[in-house]
C-alpha positions in Angstrom: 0.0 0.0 0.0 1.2 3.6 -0.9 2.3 5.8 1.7 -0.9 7.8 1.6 -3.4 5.0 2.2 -4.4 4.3 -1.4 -3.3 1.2 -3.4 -0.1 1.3 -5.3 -1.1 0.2 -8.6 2.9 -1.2 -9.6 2.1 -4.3 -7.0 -0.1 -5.6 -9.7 -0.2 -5.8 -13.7 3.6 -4.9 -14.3 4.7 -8.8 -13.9 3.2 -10.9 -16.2 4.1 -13.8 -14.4 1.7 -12.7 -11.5 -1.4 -11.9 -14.6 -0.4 -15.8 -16.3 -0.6 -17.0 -12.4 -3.8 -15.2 -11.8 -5.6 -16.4 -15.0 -4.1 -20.2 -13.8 -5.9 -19.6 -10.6 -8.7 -18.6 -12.2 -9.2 -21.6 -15.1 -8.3 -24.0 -12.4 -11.2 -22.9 -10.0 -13.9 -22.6 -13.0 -12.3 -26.7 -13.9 -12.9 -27.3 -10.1 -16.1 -26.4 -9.9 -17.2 -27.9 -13.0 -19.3 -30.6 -11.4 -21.9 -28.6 -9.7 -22.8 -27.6 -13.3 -24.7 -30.9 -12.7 -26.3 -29.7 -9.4 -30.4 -29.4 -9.6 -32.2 -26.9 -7.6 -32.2 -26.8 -4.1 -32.7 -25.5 -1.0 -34.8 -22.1 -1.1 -34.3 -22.8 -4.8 -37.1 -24.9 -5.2 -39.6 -22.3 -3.9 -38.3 -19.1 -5.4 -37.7 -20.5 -9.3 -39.4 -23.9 -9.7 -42.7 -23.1 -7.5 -42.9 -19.5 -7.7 -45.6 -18.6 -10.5 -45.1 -14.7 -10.3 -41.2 -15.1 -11.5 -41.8 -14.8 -14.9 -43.6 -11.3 -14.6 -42.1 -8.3 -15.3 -44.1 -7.0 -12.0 -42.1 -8.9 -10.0 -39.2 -6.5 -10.6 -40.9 -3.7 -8.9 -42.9 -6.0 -6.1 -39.6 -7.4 -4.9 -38.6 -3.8 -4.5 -41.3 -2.5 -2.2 -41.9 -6.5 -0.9 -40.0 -9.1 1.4 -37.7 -11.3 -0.1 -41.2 -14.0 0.3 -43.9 -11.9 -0.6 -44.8 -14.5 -4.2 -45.2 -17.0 -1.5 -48.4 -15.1 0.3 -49.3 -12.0 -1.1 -52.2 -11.6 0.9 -49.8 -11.2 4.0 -46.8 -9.5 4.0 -44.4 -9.3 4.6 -44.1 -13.3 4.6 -40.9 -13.5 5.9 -37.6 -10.8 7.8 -35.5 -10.6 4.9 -35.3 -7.6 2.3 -33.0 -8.4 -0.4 -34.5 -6.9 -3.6 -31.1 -7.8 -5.9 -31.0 -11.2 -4.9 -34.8 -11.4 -6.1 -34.0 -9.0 -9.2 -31.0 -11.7 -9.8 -33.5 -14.9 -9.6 -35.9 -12.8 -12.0 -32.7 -11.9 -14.4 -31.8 -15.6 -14.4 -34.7 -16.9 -15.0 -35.6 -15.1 -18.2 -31.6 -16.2 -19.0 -31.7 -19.9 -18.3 -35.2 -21.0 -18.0 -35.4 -23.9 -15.3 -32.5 -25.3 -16.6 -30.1 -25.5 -13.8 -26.8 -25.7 -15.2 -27.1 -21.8 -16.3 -27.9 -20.9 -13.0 -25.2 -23.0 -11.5 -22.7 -21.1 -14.4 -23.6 -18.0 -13.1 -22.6 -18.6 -9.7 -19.3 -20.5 -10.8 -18.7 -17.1 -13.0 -19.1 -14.8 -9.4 -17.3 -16.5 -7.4 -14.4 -16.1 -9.7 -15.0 -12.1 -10.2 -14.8 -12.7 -6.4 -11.5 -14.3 -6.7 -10.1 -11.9 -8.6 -11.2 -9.0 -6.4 -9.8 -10.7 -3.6 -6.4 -10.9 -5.0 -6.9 -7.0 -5.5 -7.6 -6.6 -2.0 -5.0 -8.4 -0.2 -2.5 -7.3 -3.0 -3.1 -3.6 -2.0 -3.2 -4.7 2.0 -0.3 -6.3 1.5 1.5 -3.9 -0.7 2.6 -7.7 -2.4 1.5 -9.8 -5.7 2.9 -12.7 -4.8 0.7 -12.5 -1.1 -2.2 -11.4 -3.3 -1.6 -14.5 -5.5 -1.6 -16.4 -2.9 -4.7 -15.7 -1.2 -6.6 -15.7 -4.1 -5.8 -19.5 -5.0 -6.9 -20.9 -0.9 -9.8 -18.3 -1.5 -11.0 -20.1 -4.9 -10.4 -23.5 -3.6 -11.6 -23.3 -0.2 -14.1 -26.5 0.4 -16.0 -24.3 3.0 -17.3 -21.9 0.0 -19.1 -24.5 -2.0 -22.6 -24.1 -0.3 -22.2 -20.4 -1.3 -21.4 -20.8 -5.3 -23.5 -24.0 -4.7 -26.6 -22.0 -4.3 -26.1 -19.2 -1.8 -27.1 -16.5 -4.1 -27.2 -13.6 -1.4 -24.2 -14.3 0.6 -21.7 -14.8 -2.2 -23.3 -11.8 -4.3 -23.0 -9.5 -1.1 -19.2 -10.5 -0.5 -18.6 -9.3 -4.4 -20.0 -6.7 -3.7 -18.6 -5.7 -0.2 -15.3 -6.7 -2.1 -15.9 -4.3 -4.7 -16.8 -1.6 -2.6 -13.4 -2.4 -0.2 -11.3 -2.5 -3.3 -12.4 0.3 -5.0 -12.3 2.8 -1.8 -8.5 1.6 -1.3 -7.6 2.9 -5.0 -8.7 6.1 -4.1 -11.0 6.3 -7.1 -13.9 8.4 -6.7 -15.7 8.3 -3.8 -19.3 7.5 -5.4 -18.3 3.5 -6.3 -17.7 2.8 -3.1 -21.0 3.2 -2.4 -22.4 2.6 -4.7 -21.5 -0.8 -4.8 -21.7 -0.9 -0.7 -25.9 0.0 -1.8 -25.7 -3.2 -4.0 -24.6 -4.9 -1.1 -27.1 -4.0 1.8 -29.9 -4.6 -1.0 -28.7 -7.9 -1.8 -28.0 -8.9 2.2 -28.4 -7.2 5.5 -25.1 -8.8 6.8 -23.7 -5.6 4.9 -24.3 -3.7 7.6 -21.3 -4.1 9.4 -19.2 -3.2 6.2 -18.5 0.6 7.7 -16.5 -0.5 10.7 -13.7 -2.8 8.2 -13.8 0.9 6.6 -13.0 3.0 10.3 -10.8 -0.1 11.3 -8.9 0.1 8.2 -9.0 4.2 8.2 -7.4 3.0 12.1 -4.6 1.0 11.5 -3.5 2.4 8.0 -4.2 6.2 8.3 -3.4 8.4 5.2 -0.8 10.8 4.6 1.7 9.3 7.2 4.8 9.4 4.3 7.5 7.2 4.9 10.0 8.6 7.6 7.3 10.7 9.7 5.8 10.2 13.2 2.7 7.9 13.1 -0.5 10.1 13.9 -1.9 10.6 17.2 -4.8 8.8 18.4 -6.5 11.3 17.8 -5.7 12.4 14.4 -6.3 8.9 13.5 -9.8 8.1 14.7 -10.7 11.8 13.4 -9.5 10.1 10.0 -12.0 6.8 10.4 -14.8 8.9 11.2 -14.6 10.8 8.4 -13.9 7.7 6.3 -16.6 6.2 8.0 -19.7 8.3 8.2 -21.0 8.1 4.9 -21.2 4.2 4.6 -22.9 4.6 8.2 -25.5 7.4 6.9 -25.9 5.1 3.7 -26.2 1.9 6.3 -29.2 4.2 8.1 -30.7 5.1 4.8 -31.5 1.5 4.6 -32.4 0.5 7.7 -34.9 3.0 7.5 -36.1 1.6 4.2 -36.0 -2.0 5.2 -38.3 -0.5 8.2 -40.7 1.2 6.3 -41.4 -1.7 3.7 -41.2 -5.0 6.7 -42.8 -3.0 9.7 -40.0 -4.2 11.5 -36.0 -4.3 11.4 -36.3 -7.7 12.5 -38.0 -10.8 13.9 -37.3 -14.0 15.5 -37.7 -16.8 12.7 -36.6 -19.8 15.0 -40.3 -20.2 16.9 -39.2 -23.4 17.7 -39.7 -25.9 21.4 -37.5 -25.5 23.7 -35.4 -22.5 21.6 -32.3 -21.2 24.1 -32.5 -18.5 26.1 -30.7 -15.1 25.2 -28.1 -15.9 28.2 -27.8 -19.5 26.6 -27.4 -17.6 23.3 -24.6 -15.8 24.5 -23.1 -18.1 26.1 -22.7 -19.9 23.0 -20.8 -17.7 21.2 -17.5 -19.0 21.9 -18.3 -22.2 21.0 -19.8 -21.5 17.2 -17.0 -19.2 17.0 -14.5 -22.0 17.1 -16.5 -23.7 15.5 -16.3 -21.7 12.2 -12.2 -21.5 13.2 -12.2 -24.8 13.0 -13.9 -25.2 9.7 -11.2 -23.1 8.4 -8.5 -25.0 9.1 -10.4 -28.4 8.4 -11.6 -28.4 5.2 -13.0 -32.2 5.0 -15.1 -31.1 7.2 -17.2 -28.8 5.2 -21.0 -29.6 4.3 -24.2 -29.2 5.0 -24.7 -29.9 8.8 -22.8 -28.7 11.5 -23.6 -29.8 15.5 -24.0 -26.9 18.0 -25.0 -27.5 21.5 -26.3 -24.7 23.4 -23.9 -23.8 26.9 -26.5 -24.5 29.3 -24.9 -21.9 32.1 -21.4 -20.6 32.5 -20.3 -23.4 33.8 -21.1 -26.1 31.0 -18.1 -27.0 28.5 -19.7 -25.6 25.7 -18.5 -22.4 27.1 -15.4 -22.5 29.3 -13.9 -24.9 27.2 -13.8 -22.6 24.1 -13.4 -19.5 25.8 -10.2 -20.7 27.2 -9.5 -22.2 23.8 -9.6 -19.0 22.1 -8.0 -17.3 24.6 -5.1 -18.9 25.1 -5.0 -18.7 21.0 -5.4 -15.3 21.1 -3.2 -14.8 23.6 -0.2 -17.0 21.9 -0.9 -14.9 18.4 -0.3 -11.6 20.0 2.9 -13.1 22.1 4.0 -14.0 18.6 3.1 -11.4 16.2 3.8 -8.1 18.3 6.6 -7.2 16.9 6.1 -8.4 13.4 6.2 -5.9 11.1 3.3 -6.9 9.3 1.0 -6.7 12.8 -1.4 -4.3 11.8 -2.2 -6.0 9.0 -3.0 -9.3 10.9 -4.8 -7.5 13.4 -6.9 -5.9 10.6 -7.3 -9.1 9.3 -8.8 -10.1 13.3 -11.2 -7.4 12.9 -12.4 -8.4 9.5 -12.9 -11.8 10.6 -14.7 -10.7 13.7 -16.7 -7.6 12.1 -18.0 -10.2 8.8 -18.8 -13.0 11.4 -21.0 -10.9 13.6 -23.8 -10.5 12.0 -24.4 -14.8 12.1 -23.8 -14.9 15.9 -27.6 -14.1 16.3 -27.9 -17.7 17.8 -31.4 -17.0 19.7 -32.7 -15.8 16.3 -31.4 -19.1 13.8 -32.6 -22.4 13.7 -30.8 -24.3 16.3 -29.5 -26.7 13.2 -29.1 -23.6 11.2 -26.7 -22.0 13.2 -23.2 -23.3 11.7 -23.3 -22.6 7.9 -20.2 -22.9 5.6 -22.0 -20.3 3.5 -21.4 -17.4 6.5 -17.5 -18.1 6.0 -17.5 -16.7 2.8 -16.6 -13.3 3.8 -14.9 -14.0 6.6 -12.6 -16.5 5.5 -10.8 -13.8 3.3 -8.6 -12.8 6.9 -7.4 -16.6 7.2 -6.7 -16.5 3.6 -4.5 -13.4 3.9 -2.7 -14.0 6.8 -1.9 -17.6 5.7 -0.5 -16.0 2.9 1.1 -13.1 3.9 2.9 -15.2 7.2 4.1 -17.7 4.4 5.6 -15.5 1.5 7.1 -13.1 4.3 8.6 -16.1 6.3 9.7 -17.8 2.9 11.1 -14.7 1.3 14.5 -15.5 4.2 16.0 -17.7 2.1 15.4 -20.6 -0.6 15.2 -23.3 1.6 12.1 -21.6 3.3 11.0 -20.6 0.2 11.1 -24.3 -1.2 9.4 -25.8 2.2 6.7 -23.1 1.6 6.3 -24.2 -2.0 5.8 -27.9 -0.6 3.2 -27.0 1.9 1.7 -24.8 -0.4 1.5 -28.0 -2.9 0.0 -30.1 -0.1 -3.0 -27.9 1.3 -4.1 -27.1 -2.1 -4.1 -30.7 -3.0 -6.2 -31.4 0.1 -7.9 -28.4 -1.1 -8.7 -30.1 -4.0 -9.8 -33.2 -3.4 -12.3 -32.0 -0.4 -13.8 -29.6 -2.9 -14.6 -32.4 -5.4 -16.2 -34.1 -2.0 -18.0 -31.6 -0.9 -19.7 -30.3 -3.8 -21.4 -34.0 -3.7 -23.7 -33.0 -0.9 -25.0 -30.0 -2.6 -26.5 -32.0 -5.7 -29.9 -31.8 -4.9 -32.2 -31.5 -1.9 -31.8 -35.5 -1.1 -28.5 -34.9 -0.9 -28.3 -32.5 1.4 -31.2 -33.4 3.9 -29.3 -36.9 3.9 -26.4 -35.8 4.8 -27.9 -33.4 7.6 -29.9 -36.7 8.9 -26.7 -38.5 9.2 -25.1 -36.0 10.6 -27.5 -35.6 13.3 -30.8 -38.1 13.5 -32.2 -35.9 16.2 -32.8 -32.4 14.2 -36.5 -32.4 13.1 -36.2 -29.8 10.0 -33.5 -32.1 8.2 -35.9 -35.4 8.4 -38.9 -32.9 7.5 -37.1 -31.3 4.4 -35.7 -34.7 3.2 -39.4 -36.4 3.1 -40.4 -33.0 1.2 -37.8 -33.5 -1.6 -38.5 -37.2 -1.4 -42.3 -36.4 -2.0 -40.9 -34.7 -5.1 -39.4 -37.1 -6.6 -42.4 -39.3 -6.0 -40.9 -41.7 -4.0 -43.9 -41.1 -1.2 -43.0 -44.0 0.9 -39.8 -43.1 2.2 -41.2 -39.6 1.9 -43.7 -40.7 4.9 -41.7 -42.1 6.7 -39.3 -39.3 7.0 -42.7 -37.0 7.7 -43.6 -39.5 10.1 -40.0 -39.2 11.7 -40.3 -35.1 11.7 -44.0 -35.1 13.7 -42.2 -37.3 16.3 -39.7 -35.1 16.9 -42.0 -32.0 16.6 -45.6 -33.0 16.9 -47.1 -29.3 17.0 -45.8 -28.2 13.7 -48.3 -27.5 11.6 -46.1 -27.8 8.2 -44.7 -31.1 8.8 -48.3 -32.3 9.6 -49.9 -31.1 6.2 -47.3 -32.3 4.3 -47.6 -35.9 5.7 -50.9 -35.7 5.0 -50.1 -35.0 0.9 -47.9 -38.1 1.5 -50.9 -40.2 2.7 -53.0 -38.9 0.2 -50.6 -40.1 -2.8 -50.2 -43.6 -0.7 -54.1 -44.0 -0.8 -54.8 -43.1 3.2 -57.6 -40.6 2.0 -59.1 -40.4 5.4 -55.8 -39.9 7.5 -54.4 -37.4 4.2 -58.0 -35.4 5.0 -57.4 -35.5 8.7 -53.7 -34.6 8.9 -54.0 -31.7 6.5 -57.0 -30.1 8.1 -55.0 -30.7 11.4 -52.1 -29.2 10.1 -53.8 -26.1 8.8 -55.1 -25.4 11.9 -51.7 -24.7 13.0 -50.6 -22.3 10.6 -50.7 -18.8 11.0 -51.5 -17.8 7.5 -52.5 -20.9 5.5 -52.5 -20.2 2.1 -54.4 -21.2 -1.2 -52.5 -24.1 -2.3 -52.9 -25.5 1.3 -56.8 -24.7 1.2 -56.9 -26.3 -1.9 -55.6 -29.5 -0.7 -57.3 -29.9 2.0 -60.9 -29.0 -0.2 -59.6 -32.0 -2.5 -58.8 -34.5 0.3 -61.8 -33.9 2.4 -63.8 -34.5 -0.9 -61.7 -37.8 -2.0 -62.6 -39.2 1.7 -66.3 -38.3 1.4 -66.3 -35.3 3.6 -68.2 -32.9 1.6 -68.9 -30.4 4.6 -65.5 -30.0 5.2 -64.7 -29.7 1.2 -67.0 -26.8 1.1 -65.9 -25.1 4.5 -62.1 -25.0 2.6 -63.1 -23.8 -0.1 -65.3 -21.0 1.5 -62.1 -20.0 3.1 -59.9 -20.0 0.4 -62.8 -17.8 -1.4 -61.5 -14.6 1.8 -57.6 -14.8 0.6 -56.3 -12.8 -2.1 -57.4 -14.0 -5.7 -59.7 -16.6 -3.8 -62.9 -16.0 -6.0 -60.9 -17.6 -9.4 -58.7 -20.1 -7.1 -62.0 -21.0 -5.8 -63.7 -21.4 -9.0 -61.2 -24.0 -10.7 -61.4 -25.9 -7.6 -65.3 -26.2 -7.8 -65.1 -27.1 -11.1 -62.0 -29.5 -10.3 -64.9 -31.3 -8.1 -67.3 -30.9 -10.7 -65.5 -32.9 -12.8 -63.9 -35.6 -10.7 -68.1 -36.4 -9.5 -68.5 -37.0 -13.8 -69.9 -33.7 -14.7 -67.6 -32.8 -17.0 -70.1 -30.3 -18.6 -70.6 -28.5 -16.0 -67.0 -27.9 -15.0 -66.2 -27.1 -18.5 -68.3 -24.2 -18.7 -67.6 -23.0 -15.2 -63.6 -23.0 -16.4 -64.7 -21.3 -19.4 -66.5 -18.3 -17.6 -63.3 -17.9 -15.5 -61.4 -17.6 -18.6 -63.9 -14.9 -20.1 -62.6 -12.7 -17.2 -58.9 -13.8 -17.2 -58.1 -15.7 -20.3 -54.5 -15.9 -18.7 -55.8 -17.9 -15.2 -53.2 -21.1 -15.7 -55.2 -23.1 -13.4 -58.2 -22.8 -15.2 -57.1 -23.5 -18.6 -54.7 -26.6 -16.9 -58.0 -28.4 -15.6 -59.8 -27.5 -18.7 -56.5 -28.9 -20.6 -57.6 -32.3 -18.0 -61.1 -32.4 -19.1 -60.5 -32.3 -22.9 -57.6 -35.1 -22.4 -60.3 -37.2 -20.7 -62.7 -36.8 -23.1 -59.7 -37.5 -25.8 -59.7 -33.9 -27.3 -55.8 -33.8 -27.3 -56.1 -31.3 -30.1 -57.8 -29.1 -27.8 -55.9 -30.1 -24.7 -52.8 -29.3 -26.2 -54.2 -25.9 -27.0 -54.9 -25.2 -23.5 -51.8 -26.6 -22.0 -49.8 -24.0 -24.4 -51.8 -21.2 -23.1 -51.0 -22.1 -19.7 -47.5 -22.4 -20.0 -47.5 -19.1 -21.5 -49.2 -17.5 -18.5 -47.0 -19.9 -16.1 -43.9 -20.8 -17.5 -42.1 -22.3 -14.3 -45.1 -24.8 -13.6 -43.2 -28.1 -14.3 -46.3 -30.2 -13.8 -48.1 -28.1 -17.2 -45.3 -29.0 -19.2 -45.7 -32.9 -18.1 -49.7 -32.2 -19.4 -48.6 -30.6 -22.7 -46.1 -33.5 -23.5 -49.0 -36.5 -22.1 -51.3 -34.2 -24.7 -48.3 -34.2 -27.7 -47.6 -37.9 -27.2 -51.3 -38.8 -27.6 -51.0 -36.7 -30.8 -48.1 -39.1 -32.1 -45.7 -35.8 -31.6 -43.2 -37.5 -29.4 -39.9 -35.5 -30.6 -42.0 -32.5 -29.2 -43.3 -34.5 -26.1 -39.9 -35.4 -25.4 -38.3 -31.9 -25.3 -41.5 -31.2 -23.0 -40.3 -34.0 -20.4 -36.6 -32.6 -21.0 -38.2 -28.9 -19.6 -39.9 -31.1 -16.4 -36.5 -32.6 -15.7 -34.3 -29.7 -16.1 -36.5 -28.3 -13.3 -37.3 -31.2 -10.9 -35.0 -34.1 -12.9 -36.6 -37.3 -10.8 -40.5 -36.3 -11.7 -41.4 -40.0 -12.1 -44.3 -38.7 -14.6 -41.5 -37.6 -16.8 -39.2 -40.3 -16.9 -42.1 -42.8 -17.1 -43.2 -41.1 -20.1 -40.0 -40.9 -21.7 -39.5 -44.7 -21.1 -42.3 -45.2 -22.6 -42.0 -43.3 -25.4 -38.0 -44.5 -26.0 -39.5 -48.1 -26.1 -41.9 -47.4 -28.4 -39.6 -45.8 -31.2 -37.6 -48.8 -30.3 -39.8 -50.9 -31.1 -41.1 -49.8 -34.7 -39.3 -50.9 -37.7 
């Protein structure tokens, strides 16, 4: 770094040794991370692309902007959930009109920032450094670290923040114009709320490295040097306020305690944990097989439990050794920068009482963070091997080794981030006990029609939690596809009673289950209060006509559909079920007609394209049916509809001459 603060643009670009190593680092990480090109949707995935039917809409643009990052899921109540994040929305919208629901784009785009993030994090610790070679260096453990996979994986919002944050970092070092900075720092608190801490790496860096101290002159007072950060400081802060105040005015709230679950710690138990998921994250950085999806936490039960002392005193007595050791390096400021950048980017996930207790330890919340391991690693080794070339050689050898390790627990990891199975396995396995990892495996299981096991993972979930409403209904769907009509009618009625806001879909359900065990009272009562939510009237009017037609009065539900569509000729539901009747009748000519309408007005609904290609193989179209079934299964690739059908189809060309 330049004697006046900014960065000295000759460490970089004037070796082109160092621009051939960078563009290695890069082409190596993009080869890495090839097979998650593979990985389907998952996660929050699922319900923001594949199951979100307001995606394709160009509204959805400016309703994410004034909207919760879940308003599509409930629009009738909002905000649905504590998050504002309008670019990570704007970013699924942009993506989806790019790549459809085919995954692999999606999974390219993440691969392609995550390397702009490598890039700008050899730019950062270059300039901190005042080195290439450190800046090198950290770049290559930053690209390959097994503990960012979940964030290029599918972690949209934490690894486009950290860009981002990067950006905004990087560019207010170079002394460039003060209005990219923040600029990019806006990009960042609208894409994640963590941001928010981003001011104090700028007043801790406007601390240790004040400007104008030229080379041979005192080092400013104290005084000089926090007047410096403040005035560094305070317009990220007023910027930081700016949104609060926004994020206030559109949630009602700044924000809210999503982990409502039994027997959720106490604040003092909260606290008291801190140590402990601290070193925990230490530990993930220094243990890189040990990266993945589920991480154990056990709540310190009082100040006298292990799960605090023990860690504590652990990270005391670290703490203590790497200031014994370091205080009169003369690269400690920058190490104890890099402390504070660790410290400042972790905070925002120490919220313990506020996370799901399984939720607590993510690899994705390293992401930032793990930048200030990166550097020091780097900067301790080039400055120690720089001596002489028998250090330089043994730092070349270790340097070999942990990015061979790197490696290979990079191509294990990304394994457990293929799809939601996956994942929710490996969580089970990790720990049996956690009720939201059995619950979230039998959901993905449900998906890929495998109901049984689905059930019995459900099943497992309601044991472990019986009050919760969600795991309830969704066993019930599972009973309902295994034949158990009258349990699937009790369960789901049971377990809408226990949600807050139930929504359409889940009145809709429970309207078609009471009705498939007999129970027309209840069927009606359903639908009368799906009628009260938000576009309840047409909702309601394809469901009536869905019963309509399942009692054989297919008349009758085809002209109710057909008034619906008078009023909205774009109402996807209606014109699906009408698709349904004209199949059944064997009008594919007409179906298909239908079906194409509703994929126009609902693009992302997987199970219409299924419909259309049932409707073109009827017709004897099966090239087109089978580019249909390729659309289901770039979205949800183990629909068993699909794959039947393809079968089938396959067998049959097969089988003509």
């Amino acid at each position: 770094m330049a004697s006046d603060g900014t960065f000295n643009s000759k460490v970089i670009g004037s070796d082109s040794r160092i621009q051939a190593g960078m563009a290695a680092i890069l082409v190596a990480t993009a080869l890495e991370y090839c097979p998650s090109l593979s990985n389907q949707f998952i996660l929050d995935e699922r319900a923001i692309v594949v199951n979100n039917r307001y995606i394709a809409n160009w509204s959805y643009l400016w309703k994410s902007l004034v909207n919760d990052e879940w308003w599509f899921f409930d629009p009738a109540h909002t905000p649905v959930g504590s998050y504002y994040r309008p670019l990570t929305s704007i970013w699924f919208w942009l993506n989806f009109h790019l790549f459809g629901l085919h995954p692999m784009g999606w999974c390219a785009a993440m691969i392609a920032m995550h390397l702009i993030a490598v890039w700008l994090v050899f730019r950062v610790a270059s300039s901190l450094s005042d080195d290439a070679l450190t800046g090198l260096f950290t770049a290559t453990l930053f690209a390959l670290m097994p503990v960012h996979t979940e964030a290029v994986a599918g972690s949209f919002a934490s690894l486009l923040c950290s860009a981002f944050e990067l950006g905004a970092f990087q560019n207010s070092l170079t002394g460039s114009r003060r209005i990219w900075p923040l600029i990019l720092y806006a990009c960042a608190l609208l894409t994640y709320e963590s941001a928010l801490v981003f001011p104090l790496l700028i007043a801790t860096h406007a601390l240790l490295f004040p400007s104008g101290n030229n080379a041979g002159e005192p080092e400013p007072a104290y005084a000089d040097r926090i007047q410096g950060a403040i005035i560094k400081f305070w317009p990220y802060a007023l910027e930081a306020a700016a949104y609060v105040a926004l994020r206030m005015s559109i949630l009602g709230f700044f924000m809210r305690n999503e982990a409502s679950e039994p027997n959720s710690p106490t604040t003092l138990q909260a606290l008291l944990t801190i140590p402990s998921a601290v070193s925990s994250y230490g530990w993930l950085l220094i243990e890189p097989w040990d990266a993945g999806p589920a991480h154990r936490l056990t709540f310190a039960s009082g100040i006298t439990a292990q799960e605090f002392f023990l860690p504590t005193l652990g990270l005391l007595v670290l703490g203590y050794a790497i200031f014994t050791v370091l205080r009169r390096h003369p690269h400690r400021n920058l190490y104890l920068f890099c402390g504070a950048w660790f410290f400042i980017t972790i905070a925002p996930t120490l919220n313990l009482g506020g996370l799901f207790a399984q939720s607590i330890i993510q690899d994705r919340y390293l992401y930032m963070p793990s930048f200030a391991f990166c550097l020091i690693a780097a900067d301790l080794s080039v400055t120690w091997g720089r001596t002489d070339d028998i250090r330089m050689r043994t730092v070349g050898i270790a340097a070999t080794a942990l990015i061979f390790v790197y490696t290979v627990s990079l191509v294990q990891v990304q394994k457990y981030w293929h799809d939601d199975v996956a994942v929710f396995t490996q969580c089970t396995q990790q720990d049996p006990s956690v009720m939201r990892c059995h619950y979230r495996l039998g959901v993905a299981l449900a998906e890929q029609g495998d109901y049984a096991e689905a059930r019995g993972e459900l099943e497992t979930a309601h044991y472990l939690s019986p009050e919760d409403g969600s795991v309830l209904y969704d066993l019930g769907l599972a009973d309902g596809h295994l034949g158990d009509r009258t349990a699937a009618a009790r369960e789901i009625a049971e377990g809408i009673s226990r949600i807050k806001y139930p929504t359409i879909e889940q009145y809709t359900q429970l309207a078609l289950a009471a009705d498939a065990a007999g129970d027309t009272k209840s069927a009606d009562a359903a639908l009368a209060q799906a009628k009260t939510l938000s576009d309840g009237a047409n909702v309601a009017g394809v469901l009536r006509a869905q019963l309509l037609f399942r009692h054989g009065d297919a008349k009758g539900a085809e002209t109710a559909l057909r008034e619906l569509l008078e009023r909205d000729q774009t109402n996807a539901e209606a014109l699906k079920v009408l698709g349904a009747i004209m199949s059944s009748e064997h009008r594919y000519d007409d179906a298909l007609g239908f079906y194409r309408r509703a994929v126009a007005a609902s693009p992302s609904d997987s199970t219409l394209h299924y419909l259309t290609a049932l409707a073109l193989h009827h017709l004897g179209r099966d090239r087109e049916a089978l580019d249909e079934c390729a659309m289901v299964l770039s979205g949800t690739p183990n629909n068993p509809g699909a794959r039947a059908l393809m079968a089938e189809i396959n067998r049959t060309t097969a089988a003509t001459p």
